[in-house]
C-alpha positions, 0 to 999 in steps of 0.5 A, spaced: 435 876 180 429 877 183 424 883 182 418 884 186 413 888 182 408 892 186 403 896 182 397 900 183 393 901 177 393 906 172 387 909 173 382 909 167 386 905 163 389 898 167 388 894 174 394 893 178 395 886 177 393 888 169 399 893 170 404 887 174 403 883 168 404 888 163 411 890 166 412 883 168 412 881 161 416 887 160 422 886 163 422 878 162 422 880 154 427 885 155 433 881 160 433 876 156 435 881 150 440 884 154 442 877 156 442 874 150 447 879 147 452 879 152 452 872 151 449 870 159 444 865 160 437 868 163 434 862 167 435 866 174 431 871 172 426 872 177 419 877 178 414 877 184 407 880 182 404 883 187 398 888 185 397 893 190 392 899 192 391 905 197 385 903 201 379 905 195 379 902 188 383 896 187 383 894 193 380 888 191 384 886 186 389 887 191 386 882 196 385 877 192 393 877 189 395 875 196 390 869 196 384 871 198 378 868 194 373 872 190 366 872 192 360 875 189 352 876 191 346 881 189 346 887 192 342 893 191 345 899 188 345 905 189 339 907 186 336 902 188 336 897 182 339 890 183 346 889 183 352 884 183 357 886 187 364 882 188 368 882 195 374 877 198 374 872 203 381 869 206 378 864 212 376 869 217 378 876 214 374 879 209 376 885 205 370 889 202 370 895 196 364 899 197 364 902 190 363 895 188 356 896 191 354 903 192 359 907 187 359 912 182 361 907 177 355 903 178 350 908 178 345 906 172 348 909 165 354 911 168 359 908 164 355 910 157 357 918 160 351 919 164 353 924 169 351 923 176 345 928 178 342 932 183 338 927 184 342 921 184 346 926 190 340 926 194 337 919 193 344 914 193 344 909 199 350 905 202 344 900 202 348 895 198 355 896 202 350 893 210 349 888 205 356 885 203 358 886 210 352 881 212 354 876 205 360 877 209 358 875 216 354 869 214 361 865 211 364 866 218 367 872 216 369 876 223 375 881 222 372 886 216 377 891 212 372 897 209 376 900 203 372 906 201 371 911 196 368 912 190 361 912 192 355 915 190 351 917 196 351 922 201 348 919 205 352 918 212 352 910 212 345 910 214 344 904 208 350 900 211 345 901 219 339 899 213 343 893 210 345 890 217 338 890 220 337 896 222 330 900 220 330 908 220 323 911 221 319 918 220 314 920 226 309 916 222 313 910 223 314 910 216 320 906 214 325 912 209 326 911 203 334 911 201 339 916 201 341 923 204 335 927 203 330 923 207 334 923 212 331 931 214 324 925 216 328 921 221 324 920 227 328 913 230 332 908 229 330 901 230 335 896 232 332 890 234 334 886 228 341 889 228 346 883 226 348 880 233 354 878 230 357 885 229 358 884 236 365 880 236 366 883 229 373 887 228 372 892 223 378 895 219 376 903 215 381 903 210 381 911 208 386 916 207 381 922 207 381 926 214 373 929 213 369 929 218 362 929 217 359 935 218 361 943 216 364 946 211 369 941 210 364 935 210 362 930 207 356 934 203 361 939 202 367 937 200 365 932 196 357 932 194 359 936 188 363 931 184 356 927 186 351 931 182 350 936 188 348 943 187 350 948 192 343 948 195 343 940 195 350 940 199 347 945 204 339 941 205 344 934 206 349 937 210 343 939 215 340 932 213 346 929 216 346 933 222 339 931 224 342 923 223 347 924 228 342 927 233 337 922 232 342 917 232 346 920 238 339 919 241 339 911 240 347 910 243 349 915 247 353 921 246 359 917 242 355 919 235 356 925 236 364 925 237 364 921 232 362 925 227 367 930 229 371 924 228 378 924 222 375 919 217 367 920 219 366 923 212 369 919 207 364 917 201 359 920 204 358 919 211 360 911 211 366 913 214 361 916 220 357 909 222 364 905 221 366 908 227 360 911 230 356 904 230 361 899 228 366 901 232 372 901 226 378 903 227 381 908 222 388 906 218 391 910 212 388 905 206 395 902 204 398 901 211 392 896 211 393 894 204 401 892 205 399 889 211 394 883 208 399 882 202 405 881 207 409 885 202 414 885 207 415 879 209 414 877 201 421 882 199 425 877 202 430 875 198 428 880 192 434 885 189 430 891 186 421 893 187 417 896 183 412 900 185 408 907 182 401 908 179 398 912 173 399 919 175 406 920 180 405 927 183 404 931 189 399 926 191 403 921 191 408 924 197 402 924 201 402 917 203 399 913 196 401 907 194 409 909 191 410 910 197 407 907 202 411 901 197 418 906 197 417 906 205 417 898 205 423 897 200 428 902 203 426 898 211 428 891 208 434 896 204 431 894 197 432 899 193 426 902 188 424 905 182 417 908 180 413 907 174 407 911 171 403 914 166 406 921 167 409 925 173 409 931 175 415 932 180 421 936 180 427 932 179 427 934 187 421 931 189 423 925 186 430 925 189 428 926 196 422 921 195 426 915 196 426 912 188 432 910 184 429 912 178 422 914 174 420 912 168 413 915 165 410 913 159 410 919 157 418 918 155 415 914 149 409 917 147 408 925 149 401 925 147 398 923 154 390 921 151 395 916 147 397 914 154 392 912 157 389 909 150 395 904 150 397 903 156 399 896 155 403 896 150 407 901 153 408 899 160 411 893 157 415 896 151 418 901 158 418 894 161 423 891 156 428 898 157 428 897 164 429 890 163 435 891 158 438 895 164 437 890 169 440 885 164 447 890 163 447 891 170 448 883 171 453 883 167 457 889 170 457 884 177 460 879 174 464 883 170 466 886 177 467 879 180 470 875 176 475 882 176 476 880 184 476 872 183 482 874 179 485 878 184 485 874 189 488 868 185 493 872 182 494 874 190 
C-alpha cells in the first residue's frame, strides 16, 4: 500500500514537512501494529511525503520538498535593519516567500510579543522582497513565483520597484525613505538603473486574495489594521497609494492605473500591485501554483490513498485552501482521500460534500484545543497510528476477500 502524504502546516505549531513526517511515523508505527497482529508481513508499506502550501506561508517549505535548493542572502528588513532571508531555486525557476523578507514575523521584536504599530504600519517597506528577486535574477533565475502574505508593509510594493533599481524621489530630488507614508512626498520615479533582466523574466503572483489596491476594500483597509494602523493611518496610506499610482501611471502609461483595480493588486500591501502593474505577473490561486511546482499529479501515480489537511479545517478551507485544492487533485487521479487537522469547524454536511473519505482532528484525542497546539506532534503521530491500524485492517479484509474469490474460482 502506498500513501501519499500532503500536508500544509498547522500553523503556530508545525511546518508542513514537520506535519508530513509526523503523520508519516504515525502510520508506518501503527500499519505494522495492525500487520503484526493479523500476522501479515508490513514490508509493502509505502508513504510519499510531499509537503505542500496555499501560495503564502509554507510555500518555501513546499518548494524545496519537491527538489528546489534552498538559498540565503541578507536583505533589509522591514524597518530597515539587516536580514537574512531564505528563498528556492531549481535550474531557471525560483520560488520566493515574501514574509521571509518583508513580513510581520521578522519585524524587530515580533516574536517576544511585540505587536506591530502604527508606526511600523506607516514606515515597513517591500524593500527587502526587490532584493530576493535580484539575489534571484543574479543565479540565472528567469521565471519567478511570488508567494505573498503575511507582510508588514503597506506600501504598494514601492521597496520592491526600490530593491530592483528603481529610485523614488520627492520635488526636491530627495530619495524617500521607506514605507507607505512617504509615498504622500513622491514626485517621480527614476528608472534608469531598473534591472535590465526583468525584461525576459516571467513572474508568477501566488495569491488567494481578490483586493484591489485602493478604496475601502484595499490594501490599507482591509488589511492595515492587523498591521498596527489606526483608522487615521488607513485613510493617509489609502491616499498615499493613490498618489503612487498617478505619479507611477505618469512613468508608464495608464496600465498603472488599471492595474491598481486589478484582482490581486492589493495583496500584502500593495505588492501584488507593482507585481502586475511594473512587473507584468500573472496572478494564480497560491495552491494551483504550489501543486503545479511539486508535480503532485504526476507524483499520486501508483498511490492508494492521499492525505491532506491543514491546522484548522473550515469554511475556509472550501474556499480553494490547500485540503482541497489536494482533494481536487486525488479525486482526478480517482484516489480517494482523507483529512487531517487540528480541529474542524464543518458540519458533517460540509465534510460530505467536500470530497473527503473521512476527518480526523486532533481534537479527537485531546479537547483541550491550547493543548493541541502545544503538542501537536506527539499528536499528529498518535492520530497517525490509528489511522494506520486502519489501513493495516483494510489490507487484510482485501486479502481476505481475495483469497475468498481465489477459492471460488478453484472450486469453479
Amino acid at each position: 500500500m502506498r500513501v501519499v502524504i500532503a500536508p500544509d502546516k498547522f500553523k503556530g505549531s508545525l511546518s508542513a514537512p514537520e506535519v508530513a513526517s509526523r503523520l508519516s511515523a504515525g502510520l508506518r508505527a501503527g500499519f505494522a501494529a495492525g500487520s503484526a497482529a493479523a500476522s501479515l508481513p508490513a514490508e509493502g508499506f509505502e508513504t510519499t511525503l510531499i509537503p505542500v502550501a496555499d501560495g503564502g506561508e509554507g510555500t518555501l517549505d513546499a518548494a524545496v520538498g519537491s527538489g528546489f535548493t534552498r538559498r540565503s542572502t541578507t536583505v533589509t528588513g522591514p524597518t530597515g535593519q539587516p536580514i537574512t532571508a531564505e528563498f528556492a531555486v531549481r535550474g531557471e525557476e525560483a520560488v520566493i516567500e515574501m514574509a521571509a523578507a518583508s513580513g510581520l514575523a521578522v519585524l524587530p521584536g515580533f516574536g517576544d510579543g511585540s505587536a506591530p504599530s502604527t508606526e511600523t504600519a506607516k514606515s515597513s517597506t517591500s524593500l527587502g522582497t526587490g532584493e530576493l528577486i535580484r539575489a534571484a535574477l543574479d543565479l540565472g533565475c528567469r521565471h519567478i513565483i511570488l508567494g505573498v502574505g503575511g507582510s508588514a508593509n503597506t506600501d504598494g510594493g514601492a521597496g520592491v520597484l526600490q530593491g530592483l533599481g528603481a529610485v523614488l524621489l520627492d520635488a526636491e530630488g530627495n530619495e524617500l525613505p521607506g514605507g507607505g507614508a512617504a509615498l504622500a512626498r513622491l514626485d517621480r520615479i527614476d528608472f534608469s538603473n531598473l534591472d535590465v533582466r526583468l525584461e525576459v523574466t516571467e513572474f508568477v503572483l501566488a495569491s488567494d486574495v481578490d483586493n484591489p489596491l485602493l478604496g475601502r476594500t484595499g490594501a490599507a483597509a482591509i488589511f492595515g489594521p492587523q498591521k498596527g494602523a489606526t483608522p487615521d493611518d488607513v485613510a493617509s496610506l489609502d491616499a498615499a497609494l493613490a498618489h503612487f499610482v498617478q505619479v507611477l501611471a505618469n512613468e508608464i502609461g495608464s496600465e498603472a492605473q488599471d492595474a491598481a483595480q486589478a484582482p490581486g493588486a492589493g495583496a500584502a500591501g500593495g505588492v501584488g500591485y507593482i507585481a502586475i502593474a511594473a512587473l507584468g505577473a500573472a496572478r494564480r490561486p497560491g495552491i494551483d501554483v504550489v501543486l503545479e511546482f511539486t508535480e503532485l499529479e504526476q507524483r499520486l501515480a501508483g498511490a492508494d490513498l492521499v492525505i491532506t489537511g491543514e491546522g484548522s479545517l473550515d469554511e475556509q478551507s472550501l474556499l480553494g485552501k490547500t485540503p482541497m485544492g489536494v482533494a481536487r487533485a486525488a479525486a482526478r487521479s480517482g484516489i480517494p482521500v482523507i483529512a487531517v487537522c487540528g480541529r474542524s469547524t464543518l458540519s458533517p454536511e460540509q465534510l460530505s460534500e467536500s470530497g473527503f473519505e473521512s476527518v480526523h482532528a486532533l481534537t479527537e484525542l485531546e479537547s483541550n484545543v491550547e493543548k493541541c497546539i502545544a503538542e501537536a506532534g506527539p499528536l499528529l503521530e498518535e492520530l497517525g497510528k490509528h489511522i494506520g491500524v486502519r489501513l493495516s485492517e483494510k489490507a487484510v479484509s482485501t486479502q481476505d476477500a481475495a483469497r475468498t474469490e481465489t477459492k471460488e474460482q478453484l472450486h469453479v
